[in-house]
C-alpha positions as CSV (number, residue, x, y, z in Angstrom):
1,X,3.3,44.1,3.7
2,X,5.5,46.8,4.2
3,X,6.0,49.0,0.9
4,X,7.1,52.4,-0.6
5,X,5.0,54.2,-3.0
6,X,6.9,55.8,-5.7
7,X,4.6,57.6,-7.7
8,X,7.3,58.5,-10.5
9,X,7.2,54.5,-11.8
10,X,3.8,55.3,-12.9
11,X,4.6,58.3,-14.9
12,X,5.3,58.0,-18.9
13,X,9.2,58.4,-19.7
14,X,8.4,61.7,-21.7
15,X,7.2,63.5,-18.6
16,X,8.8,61.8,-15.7
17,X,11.7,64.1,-15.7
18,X,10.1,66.7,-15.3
19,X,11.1,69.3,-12.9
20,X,7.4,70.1,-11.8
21,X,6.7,66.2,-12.2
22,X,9.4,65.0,-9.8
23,X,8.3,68.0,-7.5
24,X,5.1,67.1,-7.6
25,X,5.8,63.3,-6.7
26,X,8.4,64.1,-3.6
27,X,5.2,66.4,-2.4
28,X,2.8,63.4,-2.7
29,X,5.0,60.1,-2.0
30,X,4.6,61.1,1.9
31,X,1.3,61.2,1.9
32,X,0.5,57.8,-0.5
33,X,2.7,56.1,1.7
34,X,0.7,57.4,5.0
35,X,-2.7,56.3,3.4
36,X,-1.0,53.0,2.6
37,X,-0.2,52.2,5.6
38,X,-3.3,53.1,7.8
39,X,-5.1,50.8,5.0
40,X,-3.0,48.3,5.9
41,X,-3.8,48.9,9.4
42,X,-7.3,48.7,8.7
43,X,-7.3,45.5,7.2
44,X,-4.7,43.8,9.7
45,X,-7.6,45.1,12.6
46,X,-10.3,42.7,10.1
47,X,-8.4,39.9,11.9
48,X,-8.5,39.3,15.5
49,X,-4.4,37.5,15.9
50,X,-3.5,41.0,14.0
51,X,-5.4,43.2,16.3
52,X,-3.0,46.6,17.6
53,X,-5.0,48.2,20.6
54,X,-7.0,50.5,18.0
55,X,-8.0,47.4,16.6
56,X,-8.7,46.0,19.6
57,X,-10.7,49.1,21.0
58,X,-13.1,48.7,18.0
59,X,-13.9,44.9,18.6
60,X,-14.8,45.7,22.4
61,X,-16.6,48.1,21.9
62,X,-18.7,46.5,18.8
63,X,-19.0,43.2,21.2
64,X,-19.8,45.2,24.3
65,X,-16.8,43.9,26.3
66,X,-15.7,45.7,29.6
67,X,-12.0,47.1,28.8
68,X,-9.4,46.2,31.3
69,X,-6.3,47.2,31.0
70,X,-4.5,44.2,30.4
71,X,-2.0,43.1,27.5
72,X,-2.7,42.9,24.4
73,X,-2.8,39.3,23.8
74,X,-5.2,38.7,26.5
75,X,-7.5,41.4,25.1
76,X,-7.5,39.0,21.3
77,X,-8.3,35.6,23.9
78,X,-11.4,37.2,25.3
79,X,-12.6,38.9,21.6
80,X,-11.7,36.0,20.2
81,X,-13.9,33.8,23.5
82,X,-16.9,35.9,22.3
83,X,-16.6,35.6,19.1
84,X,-16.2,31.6,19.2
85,X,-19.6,31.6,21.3
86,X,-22.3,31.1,19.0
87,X,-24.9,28.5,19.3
88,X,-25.6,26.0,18.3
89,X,-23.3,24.1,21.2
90,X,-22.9,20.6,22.3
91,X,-21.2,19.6,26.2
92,X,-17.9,18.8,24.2
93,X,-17.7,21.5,22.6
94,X,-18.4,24.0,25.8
95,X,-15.8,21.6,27.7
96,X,-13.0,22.3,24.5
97,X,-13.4,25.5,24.9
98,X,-13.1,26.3,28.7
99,X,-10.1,23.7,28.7
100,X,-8.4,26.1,25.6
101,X,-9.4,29.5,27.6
102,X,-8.7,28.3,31.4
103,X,-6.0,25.4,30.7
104,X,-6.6,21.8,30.9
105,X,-8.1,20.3,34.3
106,X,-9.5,24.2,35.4
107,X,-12.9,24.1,34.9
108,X,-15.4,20.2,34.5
109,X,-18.6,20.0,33.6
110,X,-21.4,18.0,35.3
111,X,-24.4,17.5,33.3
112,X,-28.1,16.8,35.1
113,X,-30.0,16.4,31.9
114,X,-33.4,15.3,33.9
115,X,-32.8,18.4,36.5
116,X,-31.9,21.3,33.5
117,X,-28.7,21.8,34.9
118,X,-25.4,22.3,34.3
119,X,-22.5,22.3,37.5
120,X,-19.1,24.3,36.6
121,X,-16.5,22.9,39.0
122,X,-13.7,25.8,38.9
123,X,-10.3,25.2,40.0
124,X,-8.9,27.3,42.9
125,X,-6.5,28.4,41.5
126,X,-8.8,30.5,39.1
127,X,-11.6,31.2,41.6
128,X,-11.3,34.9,40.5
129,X,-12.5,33.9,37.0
130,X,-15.6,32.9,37.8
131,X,-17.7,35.9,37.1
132,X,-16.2,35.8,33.4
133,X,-17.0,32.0,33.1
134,X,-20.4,32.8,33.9
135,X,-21.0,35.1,31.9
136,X,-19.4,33.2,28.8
137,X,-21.6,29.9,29.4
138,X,-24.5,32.0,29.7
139,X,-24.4,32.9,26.5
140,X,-23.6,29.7,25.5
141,X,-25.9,27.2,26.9
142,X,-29.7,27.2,26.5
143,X,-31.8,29.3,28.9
144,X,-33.9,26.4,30.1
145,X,-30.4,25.0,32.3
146,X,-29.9,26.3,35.1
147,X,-26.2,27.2,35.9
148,X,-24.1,26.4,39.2
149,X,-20.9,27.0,40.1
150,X,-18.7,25.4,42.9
151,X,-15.0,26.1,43.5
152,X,-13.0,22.8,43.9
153,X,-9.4,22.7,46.0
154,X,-7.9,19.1,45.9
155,X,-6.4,18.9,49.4
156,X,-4.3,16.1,49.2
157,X,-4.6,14.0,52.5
158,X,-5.6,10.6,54.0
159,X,-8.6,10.0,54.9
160,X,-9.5,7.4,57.1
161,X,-13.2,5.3,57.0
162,X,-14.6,2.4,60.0
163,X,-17.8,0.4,59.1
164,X,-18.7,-2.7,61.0
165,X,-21.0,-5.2,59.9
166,X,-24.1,-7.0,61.7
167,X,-25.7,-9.6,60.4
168,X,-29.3,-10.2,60.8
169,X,-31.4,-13.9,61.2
170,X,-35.0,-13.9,59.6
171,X,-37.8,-15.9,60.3
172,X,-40.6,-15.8,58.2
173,X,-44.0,-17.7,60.7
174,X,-46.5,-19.0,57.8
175,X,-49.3,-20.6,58.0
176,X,-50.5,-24.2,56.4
């Protein structure tokens, strides 16, 4: 949206050469252009893929997120996670959107509808995470579930099982 503000198209043709007129536009064209663009930056920062790190400074603080200094792209993902965390939620939903945030095959949920829980296996490899995930599915899931956590490392190995079998006679003594 990038654009120069000429103010001397708006004047009429009787007046727009004008020595005090065309003085008067090269004094003001700087500063037109300079409100132009912060309103421009303004409305860019109303959307959260447009953020700058103004932008992004406002929408932590208004969502009370901790400010790391990480890039700015990150900073968008996690406005954008709180943001997405409204209720109400369903399992698939919750699952969709840890699988878009942590990567497919990171984070599975286990459901014990009878017990008002809910079990977050987390991948290894994101074991530092886990605090964040936490704190996202908190506000996510209903207050009655309890939440658990476990970290998961597939160690890929053999694994090696005996079992024997006995068998058993029965005899049943009745009487007549």
């Amino acid at each position: 949206m990038a654009r120069e503000i000429r103010l001397e198209r708006y004047y009429p043709n009787v007046v727009a050469n004008a020595r005090e007129f065309v003085d008067i536009t090269n004094a003001e064209n700087p500063e037109f252009n300079l409100l132009h663009s912060l309103a421009e930056k303004w409305f860019k920062n109303g959307f959260v893929l447009d953020l700058d790190a103004d932008g992004a400074t406002r929408w932590e603080e208004m969502l009370n997120l901790t400010v790391k200094l990480s890039d700015l792209e990150e900073r968008r993902h996690r406005i954008l996670s709180r943001i997405r965390a409204l209720l109400p939620y369903t399992h698939r939903w919750l699952a969709n959107i840890l699988e878009f945030t942590y990567d497919e095959g990171m984070t599975r949920l286990i459901f014990n509808y009878n017990g008002y829980e809910l079990r977050i296996n987390i991948a290894y490899e994101i074991q530092e995470r886990t605090p964040e995930i936490r704190r996202y599915a908190r506000v996510v899931i209903p207050a009655n579930l309890d939440l658990i956590t476990q970290h998961v490392k597939q160690a890929p190995q053999q694994l090696y099982t005996g079992a024997y079998m006995r068998r058993l006679r029965r005899y049943k003594i009745g009487g007549v």
